[in-house]
MARDO-720885 format. One record per residue (C-alpha): residue in one letter; x, y, z. Coordinates in steps of 0.02 Angstrom, whole numbers, padded with zeros to 5 digits, always signed. Layout:
BEGIN
aXYZ ...
***
This chain:
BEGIN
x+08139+06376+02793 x+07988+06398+02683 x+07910+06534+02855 x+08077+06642+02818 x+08014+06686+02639 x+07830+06727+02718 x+07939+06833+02835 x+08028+06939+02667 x+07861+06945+02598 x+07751+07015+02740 x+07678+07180+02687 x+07717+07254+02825 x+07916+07181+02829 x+07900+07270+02648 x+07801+07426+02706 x+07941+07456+02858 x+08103+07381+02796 x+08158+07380+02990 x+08257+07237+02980 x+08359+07322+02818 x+08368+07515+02810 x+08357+07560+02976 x+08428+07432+03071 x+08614+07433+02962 x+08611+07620+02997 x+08604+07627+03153 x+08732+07470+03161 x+08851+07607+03051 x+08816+07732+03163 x+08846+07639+03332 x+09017+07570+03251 x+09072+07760+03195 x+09030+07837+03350 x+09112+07683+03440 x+09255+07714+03339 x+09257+07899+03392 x+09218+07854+03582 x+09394+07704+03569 x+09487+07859+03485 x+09460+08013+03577 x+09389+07952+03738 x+09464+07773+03779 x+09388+07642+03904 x+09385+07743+04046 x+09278+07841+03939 x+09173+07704+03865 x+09148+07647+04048 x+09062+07817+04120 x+08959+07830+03914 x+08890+07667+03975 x+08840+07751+04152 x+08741+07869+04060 x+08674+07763+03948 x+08583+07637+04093 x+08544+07791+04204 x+08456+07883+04061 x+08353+07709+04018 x+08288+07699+04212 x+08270+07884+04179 x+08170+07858+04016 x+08043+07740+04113 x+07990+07831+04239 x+07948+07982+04131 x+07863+07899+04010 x+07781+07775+04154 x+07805+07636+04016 x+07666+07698+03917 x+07752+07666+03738 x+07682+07491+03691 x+07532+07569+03744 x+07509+07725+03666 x+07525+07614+03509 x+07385+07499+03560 x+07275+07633+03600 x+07294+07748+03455 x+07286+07608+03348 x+07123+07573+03418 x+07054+07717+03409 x+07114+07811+03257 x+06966+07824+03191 x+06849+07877+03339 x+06924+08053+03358 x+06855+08091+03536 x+06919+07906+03575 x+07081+07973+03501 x+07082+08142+03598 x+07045+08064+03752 x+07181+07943+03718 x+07317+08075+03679 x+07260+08206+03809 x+07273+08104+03967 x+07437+08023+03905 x+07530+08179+03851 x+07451+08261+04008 x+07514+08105+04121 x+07690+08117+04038 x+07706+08307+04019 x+07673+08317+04210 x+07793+08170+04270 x+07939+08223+04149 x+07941+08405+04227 x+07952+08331+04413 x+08085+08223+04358 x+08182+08364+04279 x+08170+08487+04418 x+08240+08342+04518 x+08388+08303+04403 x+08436+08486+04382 x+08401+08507+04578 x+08514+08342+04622 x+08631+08357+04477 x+08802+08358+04598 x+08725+08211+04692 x+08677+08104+04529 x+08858+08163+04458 x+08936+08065+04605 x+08824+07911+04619 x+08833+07887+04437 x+09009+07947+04390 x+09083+07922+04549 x+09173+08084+04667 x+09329+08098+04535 x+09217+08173+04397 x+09099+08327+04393 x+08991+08293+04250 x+08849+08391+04347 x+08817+08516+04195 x+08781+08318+04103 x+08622+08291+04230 x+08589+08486+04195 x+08592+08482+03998 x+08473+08315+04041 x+08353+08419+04147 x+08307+08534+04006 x+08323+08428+03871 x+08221+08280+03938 x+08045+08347+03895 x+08081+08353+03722 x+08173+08199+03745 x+08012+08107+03788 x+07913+08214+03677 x+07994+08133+03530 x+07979+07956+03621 x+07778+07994+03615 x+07777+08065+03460 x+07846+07937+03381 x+07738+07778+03473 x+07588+07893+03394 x+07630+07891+03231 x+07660+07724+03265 x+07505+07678+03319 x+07425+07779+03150 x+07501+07637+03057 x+07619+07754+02974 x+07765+07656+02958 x+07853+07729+02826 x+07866+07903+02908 x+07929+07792+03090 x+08077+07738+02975 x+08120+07905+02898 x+08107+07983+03084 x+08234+07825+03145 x+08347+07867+02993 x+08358+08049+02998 x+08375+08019+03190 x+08524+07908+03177 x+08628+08028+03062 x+08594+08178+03142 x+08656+08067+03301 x+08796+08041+03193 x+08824+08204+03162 x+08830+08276+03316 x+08914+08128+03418 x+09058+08159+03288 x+09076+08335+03315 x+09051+08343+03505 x+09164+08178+03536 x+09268+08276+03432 x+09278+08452+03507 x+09243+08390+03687 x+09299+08214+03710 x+09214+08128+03865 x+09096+08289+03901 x+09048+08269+03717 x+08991+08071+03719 x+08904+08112+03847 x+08796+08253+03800 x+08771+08172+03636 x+08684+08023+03703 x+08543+08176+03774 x+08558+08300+03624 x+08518+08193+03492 x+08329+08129+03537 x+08288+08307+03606 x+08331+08376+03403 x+08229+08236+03326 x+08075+08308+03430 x+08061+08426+03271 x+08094+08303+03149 x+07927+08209+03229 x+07815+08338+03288 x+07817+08391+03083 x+07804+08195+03034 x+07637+08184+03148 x+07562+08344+03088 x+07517+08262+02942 x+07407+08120+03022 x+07340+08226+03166 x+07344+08421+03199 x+07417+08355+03364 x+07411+08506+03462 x+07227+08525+03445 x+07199+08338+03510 x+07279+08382+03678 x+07152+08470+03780 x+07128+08460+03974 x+06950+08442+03946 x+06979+08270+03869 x+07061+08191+04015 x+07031+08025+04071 x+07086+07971+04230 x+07003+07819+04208 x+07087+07786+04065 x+07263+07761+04130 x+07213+07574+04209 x+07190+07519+04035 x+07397+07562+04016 x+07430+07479+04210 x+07497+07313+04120 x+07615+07409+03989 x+07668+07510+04113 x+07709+07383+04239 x+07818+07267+04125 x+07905+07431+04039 x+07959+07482+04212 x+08004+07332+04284 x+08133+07305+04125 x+08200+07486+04121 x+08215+07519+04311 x+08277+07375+04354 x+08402+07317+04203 x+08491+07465+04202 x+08509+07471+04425 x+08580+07311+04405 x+08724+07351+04249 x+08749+07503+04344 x+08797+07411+04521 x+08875+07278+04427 x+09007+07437+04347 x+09018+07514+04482 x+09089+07359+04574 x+09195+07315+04424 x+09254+07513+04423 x+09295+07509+04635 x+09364+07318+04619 x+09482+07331+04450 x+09468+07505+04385 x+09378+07577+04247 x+09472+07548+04112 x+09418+07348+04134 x+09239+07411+04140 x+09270+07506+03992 x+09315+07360+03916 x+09141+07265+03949 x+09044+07388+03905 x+09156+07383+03736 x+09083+07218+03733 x+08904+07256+03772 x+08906+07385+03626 x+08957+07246+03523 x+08816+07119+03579 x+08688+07265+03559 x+08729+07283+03369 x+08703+07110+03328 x+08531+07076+03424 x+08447+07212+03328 x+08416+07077+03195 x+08342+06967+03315 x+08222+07088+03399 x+08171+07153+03279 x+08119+06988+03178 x+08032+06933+03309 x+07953+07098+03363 x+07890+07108+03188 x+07851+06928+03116 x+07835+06817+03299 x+07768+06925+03404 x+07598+06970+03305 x+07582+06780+03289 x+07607+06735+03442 x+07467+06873+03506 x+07345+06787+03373 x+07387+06597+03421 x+07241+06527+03486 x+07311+06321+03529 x+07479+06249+03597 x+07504+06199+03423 x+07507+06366+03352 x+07618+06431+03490 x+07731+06256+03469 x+07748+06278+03268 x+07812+06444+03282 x+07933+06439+03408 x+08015+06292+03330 x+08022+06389+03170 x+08132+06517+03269 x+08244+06371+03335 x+08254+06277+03168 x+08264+06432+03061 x+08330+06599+03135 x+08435+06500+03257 x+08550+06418+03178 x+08591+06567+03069 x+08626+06664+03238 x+08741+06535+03293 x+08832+06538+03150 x+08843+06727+03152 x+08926+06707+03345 x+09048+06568+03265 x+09101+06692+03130 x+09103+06840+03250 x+09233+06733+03386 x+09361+06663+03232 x+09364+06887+03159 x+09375+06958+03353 x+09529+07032+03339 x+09490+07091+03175 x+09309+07165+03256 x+09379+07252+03403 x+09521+07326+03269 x+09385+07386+03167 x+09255+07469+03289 x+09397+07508+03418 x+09574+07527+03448 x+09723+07434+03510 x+09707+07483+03693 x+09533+07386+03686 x+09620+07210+03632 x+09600+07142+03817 x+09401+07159+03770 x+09460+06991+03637 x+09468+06873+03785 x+09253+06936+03847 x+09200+06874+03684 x+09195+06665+03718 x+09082+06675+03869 x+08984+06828+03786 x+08947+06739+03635 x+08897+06594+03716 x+08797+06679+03851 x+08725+06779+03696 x+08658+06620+03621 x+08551+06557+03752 x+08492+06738+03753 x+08430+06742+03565 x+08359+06550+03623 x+08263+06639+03767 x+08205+06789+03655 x+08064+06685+03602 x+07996+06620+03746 x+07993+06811+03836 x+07910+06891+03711 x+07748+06769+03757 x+07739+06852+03924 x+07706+07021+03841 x+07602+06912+03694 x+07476+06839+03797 x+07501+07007+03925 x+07581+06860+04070 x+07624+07017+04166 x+07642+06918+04339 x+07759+06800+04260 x+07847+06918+04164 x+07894+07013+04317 x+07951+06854+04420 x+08045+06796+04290 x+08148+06967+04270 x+08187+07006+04439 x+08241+06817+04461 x+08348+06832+04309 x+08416+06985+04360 x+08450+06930+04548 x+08558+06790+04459 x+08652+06885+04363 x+08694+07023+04489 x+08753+06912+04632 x+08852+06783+04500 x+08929+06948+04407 x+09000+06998+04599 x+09053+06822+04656 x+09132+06758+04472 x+09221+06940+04472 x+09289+06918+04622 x+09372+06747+04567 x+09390+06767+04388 x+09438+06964+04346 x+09331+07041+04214 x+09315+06881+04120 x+09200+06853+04269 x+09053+06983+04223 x+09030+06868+04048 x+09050+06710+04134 x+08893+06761+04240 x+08807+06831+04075 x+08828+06654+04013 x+08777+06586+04179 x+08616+06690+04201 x+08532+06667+04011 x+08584+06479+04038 x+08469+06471+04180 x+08365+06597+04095 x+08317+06478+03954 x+08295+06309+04060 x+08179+06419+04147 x+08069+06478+04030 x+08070+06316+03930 x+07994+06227+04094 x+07864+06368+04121 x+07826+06352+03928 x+07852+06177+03909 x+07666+06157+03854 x+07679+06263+03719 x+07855+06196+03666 x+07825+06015+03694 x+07641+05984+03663 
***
């Protein structure tokens, strides 16, 4: 356990306090606005917030064109060659700027048609797809914004943006919930990063006069094959994840009604609180290493430092979490969302292999295995789409986990062959 005190003592663990500060806000945040969402809204409710929430991450991708990892990299790179820089920023922004105001026209344009593919023809959320329209280029502004600072190093300022971000999303998911019920979760989930552009574009001032580093003159076309692999893994993830969870609802919504869809995604906001811990120790202690490792036997010690050390722990965290469910869904819900008690078994466990595969994944983007990567998503998600429709059909809702199980169990055998080198040798 001796590699979890290195962890604790990293610099730049210390420097960002990710894993502490920011993550248990936002896990505060997600389980007051969850509250407010069970209270005000119910699981119908829930059901069409998650919707929005996996049509504005497919949304997300293609205006930024996956370019976040990237824009880190580069400005990393080049922070301090300042033509390198402007070049960098300039035919990014430019790239991004130009792409987000396409998409908008078309979501303000096709808002009636994306209100009934996404909602369904019962509810006219239009205005939502509207709000999203104008909204989404500061939106993505902040998303870039932040990835620069980012890349500057300034991690200090990244956490002060995430925390000031997740109580002003606080803030105004409470008060719009609150005033507007279902109309209100769902505008919150767009208002909140469109605010924070403020909050950054003053945070990045300080490092770089970033208006006078984006100039037409310093685009690169060129330059944008350098971001092809980010951009091809980031899209593959967020267009095609959130396609998926979206057929899989709406099949769950048109086969047992949306209040049992409400119900998983009840469940899915629960999973998502827990595996911020485990992304982000990895993004922040494993993943570096893992980039660096030059043998098998690098690679080999440190994923069987995850398994012997941050494993267990998770395990035992899913044990705890299955004995207190009732207690949990009490807590961040209400009573009408104590059918969601019988999800957690087969989410838990499917949840486990997850964490297990966690590991092995993030050596695609490590050693930039974008081929594989790719493969290996679509197959994964092919699995779970087609097992979520088939073990629905027999099983009810308890179906969708059962397949969520299924899928990261064959997840994880699959990976560990492909990596078997690295985990055996």
């Amino acid at each position: 356990m001796s590699f979890i005190k290195e962890i604790l003592s990293k610099p730049l663990f210390k420097a960002t306090s990710l894993n502490a500060i920011s993550i248990l806000i936002k896990i505060f945040v997600g389980f007051i606005t969850s509250k407010f969402i069970a209270v005000f809204v119910g699981p119908s409710g829930m059901a069409l917030v998650g919707n929005l929430r996996n049509f504005l991450t497919t949304t997300e991708a293609f205006a930024t064109l996956g370019f976040e990892n990237g824009v880190v990299k580069y400005v990393a790179e080049h922070k301090s060659d300042d033509n390198e820089l402007k070049k960098t920023l300039s035919t990014i922004f430019i790239t991004v700027l130009f792409t987000c105001l396409l998409i908008s026209l078309g979501l303000f344009l096709f808002s009636e048609y994306l209100n009934n593919s996404i909602f369904g023809n019962n509810y006219q959320y239009s205005f939502v797809f509207k709000s999203l329209a104008v909204a989404l280029p500061f939106y993505i502004g902040n998303i870039f914004l932040i990835a620069t600072i980012n890349g500057f190093g300034a991690y200090k300022k990244v956490i002060y943006v995430n925390i000031i971000g997740s109580l002003i999303g606080l803030i105004a998911s409470v008060l719009l919930i609150w005033k507007l019920n279902t109309e209100g979760a769902l505008l919150s989930i767009i208002l909140t990063p469109s605010v924070l552009f403020l909050v950054s574009f003053f945070s990045i001032n300080k490092e770089i006069k970033i208006l006078k580093a984006i100039d037409l003159k310093f685009y690169n076309l060129s330059f944008l094959k350098n971001l092809s692999s980010y951009s091809l893994m980031a899209l593959v993830s967020a267009v095609f994840g959130p396609m998926v969870f979206l057929a899989i609802r709406k099949y769950i919504i048109a086969d047992l009604g949306i209040e049992q869809a409400g119900f998983w995604e009840a469940m899915s906001r629960m999973s998502s609180y827990y595996f911020m811990f485990i992304t982000s120790i990895i993004s922040i202690y494993f993943l570096p290493k893992l980039a660096t490792a030059k043998t098998n036997q690098e690679t080999k010690t440190l994923f069987w430092n995850y398994y012997k050390g941050i494993l267990p722990v998770f395990i035992i965290g899913m044990i705890v979490i299955y004995f207190l469910r009732d207690f949990i869904i009490h807590l961040l819900f209400t009573k009408e969302f104590l059918p969601v008690s019988k999800l957690f078994f087969w989410q838990l466990i499917g949840d486990t292999f997850k964490a297990a595969s966690f590991i092995l994944g993030y050596q695609f983007y490590a050693k930039k295995l974008t081929k594989a990567f790719i493969i290996s998503e679509l197959f994964s998600l092919f699995v779970l789409y087609f097992s979520s429709i088939y073990l629905v059909s027999q099983f009810s809702i308890e179906g969708v986990v059962m397949a969520h199980a299924f899928t990261y169990s064959i997840y994880f055998i699959t990976l560990s062959i492909y990596f078997r080198k690295n985990l055996f040798a």
